[in-house]
C-alpha positions as CSV (number, residue, x, y, z in Angstrom):
1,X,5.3,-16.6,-0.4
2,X,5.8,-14.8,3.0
3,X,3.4,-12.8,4.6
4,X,3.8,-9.5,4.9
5,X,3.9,-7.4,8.4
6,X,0.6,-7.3,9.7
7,X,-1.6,-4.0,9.6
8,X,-1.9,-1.5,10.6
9,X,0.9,0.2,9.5
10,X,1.5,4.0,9.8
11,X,2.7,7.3,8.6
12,X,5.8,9.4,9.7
13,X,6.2,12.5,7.9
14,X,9.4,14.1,8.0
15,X,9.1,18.1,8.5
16,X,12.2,19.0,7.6
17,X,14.4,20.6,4.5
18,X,17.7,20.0,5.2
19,X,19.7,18.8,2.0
20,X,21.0,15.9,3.7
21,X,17.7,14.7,4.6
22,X,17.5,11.3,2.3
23,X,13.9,10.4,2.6
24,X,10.5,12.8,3.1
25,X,8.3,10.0,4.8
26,X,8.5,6.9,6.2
27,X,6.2,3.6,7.1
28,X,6.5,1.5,9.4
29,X,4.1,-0.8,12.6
30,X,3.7,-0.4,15.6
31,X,4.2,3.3,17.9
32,X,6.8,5.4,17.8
33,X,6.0,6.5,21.1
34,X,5.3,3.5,22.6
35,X,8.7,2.4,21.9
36,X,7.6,-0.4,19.8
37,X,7.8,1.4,16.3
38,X,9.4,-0.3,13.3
39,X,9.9,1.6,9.6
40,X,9.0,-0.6,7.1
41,X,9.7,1.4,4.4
42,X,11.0,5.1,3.3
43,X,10.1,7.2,0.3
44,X,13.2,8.7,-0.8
45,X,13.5,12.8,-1.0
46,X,12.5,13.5,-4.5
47,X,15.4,15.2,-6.9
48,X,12.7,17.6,-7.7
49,X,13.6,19.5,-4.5
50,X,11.0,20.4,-1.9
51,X,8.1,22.2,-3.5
52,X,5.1,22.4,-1.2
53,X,3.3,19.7,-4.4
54,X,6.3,17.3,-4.4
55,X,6.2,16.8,-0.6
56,X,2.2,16.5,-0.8
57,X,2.6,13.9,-3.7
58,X,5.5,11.9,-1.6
59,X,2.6,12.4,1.8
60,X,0.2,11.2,-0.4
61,X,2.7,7.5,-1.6
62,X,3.3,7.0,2.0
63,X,-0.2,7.2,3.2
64,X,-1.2,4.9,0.5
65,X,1.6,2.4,1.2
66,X,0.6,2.9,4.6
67,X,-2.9,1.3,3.8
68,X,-1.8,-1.2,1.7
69,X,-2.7,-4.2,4.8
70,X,-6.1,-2.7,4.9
71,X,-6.9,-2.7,1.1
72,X,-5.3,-6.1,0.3
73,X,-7.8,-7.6,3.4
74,X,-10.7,-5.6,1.8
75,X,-10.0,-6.9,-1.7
76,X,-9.7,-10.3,-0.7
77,X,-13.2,-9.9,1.1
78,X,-14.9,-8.6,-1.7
79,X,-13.3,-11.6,-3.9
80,X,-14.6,-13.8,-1.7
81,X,-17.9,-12.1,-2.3
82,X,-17.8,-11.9,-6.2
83,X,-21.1,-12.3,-7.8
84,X,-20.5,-11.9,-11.3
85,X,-23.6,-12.0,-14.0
86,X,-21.7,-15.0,-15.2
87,X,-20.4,-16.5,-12.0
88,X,-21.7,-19.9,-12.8
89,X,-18.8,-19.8,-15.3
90,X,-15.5,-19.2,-13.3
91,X,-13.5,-17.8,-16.4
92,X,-16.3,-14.8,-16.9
93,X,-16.0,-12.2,-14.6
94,X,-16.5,-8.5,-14.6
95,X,-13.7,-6.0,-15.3
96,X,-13.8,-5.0,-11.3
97,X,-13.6,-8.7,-9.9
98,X,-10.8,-9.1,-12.5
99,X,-9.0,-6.0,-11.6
100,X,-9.2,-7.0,-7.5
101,X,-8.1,-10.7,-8.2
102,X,-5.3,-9.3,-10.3
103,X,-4.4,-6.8,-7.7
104,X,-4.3,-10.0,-4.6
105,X,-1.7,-11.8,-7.2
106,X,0.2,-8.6,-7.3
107,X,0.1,-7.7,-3.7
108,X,1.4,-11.8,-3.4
109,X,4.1,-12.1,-6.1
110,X,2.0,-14.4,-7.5
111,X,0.7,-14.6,-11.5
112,X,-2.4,-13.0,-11.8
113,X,-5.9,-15.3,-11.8
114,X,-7.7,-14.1,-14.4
C-alpha cells in the first residue's frame, strides 16, 4: 500500500451559497497562503440544500477527515501500547484494542487483524 500525504492536513470552508457552488468544504496540506496549499479532498454540496445543520454536518466531515493523519498515528501508538488482560495470548484482546487494530487495517486497505 502507499502512504498517504503526510499530516497535518487542514480545513477550507467555503462561505458561500451560490447554486453552482459544487462542494461546501475542502481538505487539503500545506498553506493556502503560503502558496504551498494542496486540496486533498472535497465534500460535495449536499442535495439537501444549505440549511445552517447541513453545512455544520458537512464542517463537521471535513474537520474530521482533516484529522484523519493524526488519529491513524495515535491509534497505531496506542496499538503499539496494548496491554490486554489477556495479552499473553495474542488472539484475546479487548473490544477497544480490537476496534483500533481494525480501524489501522481500514485506514491501510488492508484486512482487518483481529
Amino acid at each position: 500500500m502507499a502512504d498517504h500525504t503526510p499530516g497535518p492536513w487542514s480545513v477550507e470552508i467555503e462561505d458561500h451559497k451560490a447554486p453552482d457552488d459544487w462542494y461546501s468544504a475542502a481538505i487539503g496540506v500545506g498553506s493556502a497562503w503560503g502558496g504551498t496549499y494542496r486540496t486533498l479532498a472535497r465534500v460535495p454540496q449536499s442535495e439537501h440544500g444549505w440549511s445552517a445543520e447541513v453545512q455544520a454536518r458537512e464542517a463537521a466531515d471535513a474537520r474530521l477527515m482533516a484529522a484523519a493523519p493524526e488519529l491513524l498515528a495515535a491509534l497505531i501508538a496506542l496499538e503499539g501500547d496494548c496491554w490486554c488482560p489477556w495479552h499473553a495470548e495474542p488472539d484475546h484482546h479487548t473490544a477497544p484494542c480490537l476496534q483500533a487494530r481494525a480501524a489501522i487495517a481500514k485506514a491501510r486497505g488492508e484486512a482487518s487483524r483481529d
